[in-house]
Structure formats: structure tokens, C-alpha cells
N, C-alpha and C positions, 0 to 999 in steps of 0.2 A: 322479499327483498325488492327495491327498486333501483330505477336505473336517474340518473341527474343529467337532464341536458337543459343547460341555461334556467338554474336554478328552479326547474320544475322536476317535482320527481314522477317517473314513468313505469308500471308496473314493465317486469320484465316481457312478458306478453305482448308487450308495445313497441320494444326496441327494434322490432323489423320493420314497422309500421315506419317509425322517428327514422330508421337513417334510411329509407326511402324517401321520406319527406324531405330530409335533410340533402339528399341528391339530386331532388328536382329542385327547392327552392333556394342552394348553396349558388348558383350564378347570380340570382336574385341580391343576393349580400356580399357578392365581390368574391364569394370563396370558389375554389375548383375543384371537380373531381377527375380524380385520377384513370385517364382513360386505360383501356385494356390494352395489351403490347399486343403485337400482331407479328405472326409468323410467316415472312415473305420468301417466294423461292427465287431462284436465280439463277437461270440454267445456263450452262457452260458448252457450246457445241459451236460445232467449225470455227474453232480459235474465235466465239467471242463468247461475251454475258447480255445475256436477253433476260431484264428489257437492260439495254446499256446504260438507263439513266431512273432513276426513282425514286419517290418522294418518301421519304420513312420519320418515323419519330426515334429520338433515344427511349433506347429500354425497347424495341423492337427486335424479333431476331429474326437474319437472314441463313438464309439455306441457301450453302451455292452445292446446285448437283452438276456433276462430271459427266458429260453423254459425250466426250471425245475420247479419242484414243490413246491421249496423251495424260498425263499429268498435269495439274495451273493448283496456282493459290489466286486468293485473293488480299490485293495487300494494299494496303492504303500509301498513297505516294510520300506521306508525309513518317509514317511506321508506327502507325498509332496503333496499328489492328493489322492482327493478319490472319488468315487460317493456316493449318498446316497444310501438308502438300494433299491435294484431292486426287486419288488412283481414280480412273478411268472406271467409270460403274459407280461411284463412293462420292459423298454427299459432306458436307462441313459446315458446321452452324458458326457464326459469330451474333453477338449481343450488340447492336447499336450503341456506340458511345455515346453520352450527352457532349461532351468536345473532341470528338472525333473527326480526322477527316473525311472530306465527301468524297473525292478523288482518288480510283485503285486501280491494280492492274494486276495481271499473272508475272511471278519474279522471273518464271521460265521464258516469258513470252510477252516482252514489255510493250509490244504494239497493241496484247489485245488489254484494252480499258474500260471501265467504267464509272460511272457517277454517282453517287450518293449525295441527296436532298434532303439533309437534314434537319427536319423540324423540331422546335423545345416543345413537349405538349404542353 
């Protein structure tokens, strides 16, 4: 059985070989590969989010961890995303939107804020 890329056919043996090639030389012909998401943390302590401001992709997932004593979400000012409520000790993933906003804050505690820099990969 073979495999067809650009009407050559490739024993199957070969296909790891082709889409390595195909990965290095796809910026070569205008096409892109699809970078890897990245798992960012976002610690939550003395009423703020460290770092307060950070550059992400969509399709990235943030972890905001709870090291105060309080309860916070994280919530986008606009309501596009939000985590549930984070107990104190307890951690909460959200997924980067690709139109998400970059702008959030805790719903309990509207002074403390942060930023999201949201890059298209």
C-alpha cells in the first residue's frame, strides 16, 4: 500500500520521513504548521494575578492557581470566558479563545485585574 503526496506515491515506510519534510519545507510554499498549545500558570496571591499581563495564543490553556485565602474567578471584562469560582488551595483551567477577550478580573474583587495578549497562531 502506498501513501500519495502531490501525485507521487510513497511507500508507507516513508510517511514519517514526508510529513517531516513537509514541516520543515511548508513555510517554504506559504503553508503553516500548527504550533503546539502551551499550558500557562497564573498564580493568584495577595489579591492579584502574577504575571498581570501575558502574551498567549488561542487554543493555549491557562491555569489560574488560588494561593490566597479568599476565593477569585477569573473573568473576562467583556463575559466571554470565565472560570468557576477558585477555593483557596484549588486551581482552574480555561482554554484561550481565538476571539476572546484579553481584559479580566476576579467577580469578587473587581480591583484585582489582569491582561491577556492575545496572539492568532
Amino acid at each position: 500500500m502506498a501513501a500519495r503526496l502531490i501525485g507521487i506515491a510513497l511507500p508507507i515506510r516513508g510517511v514519517a520521513a514526508t510529513a517531516l519534510a513537509i514541516a520543515t519545507l511548508a513555510p517554504v510554499f506559504g503553508a503553516s504548521v500548527a504550533a503546539k498549545a502551551k499550558t500557562i500558570d497564573i498564580v493568584i496571591e495577595h489579591f492579584a494575578f502574577t504575571p498581570a499581563s501575558i502574551e498567549v495564543e488561542a487554543g493555549d490553556t491557562l491555569v489560574f492557581i488560588n494561593r490566597d485565602i479568599a476565593p477569585h474567578t477569573a473573568t473576562a471584562t467583556n463575559g466571554s470566558w470565565t472560570t468557576r469560582d477558585i477555593a483557596s488551595g484549588k486551581n482552574e483551567a480555561v482554554l484561550v479563545p481565538a476571539n476572546g477577550e484579553g481584559a479580566y478580573f476576579c467577580k469578587y474583587h473587581p480591583v484585582m485585574k489582569g491582561r491577556l495578549i492575545i496572539r492568532t497562531p
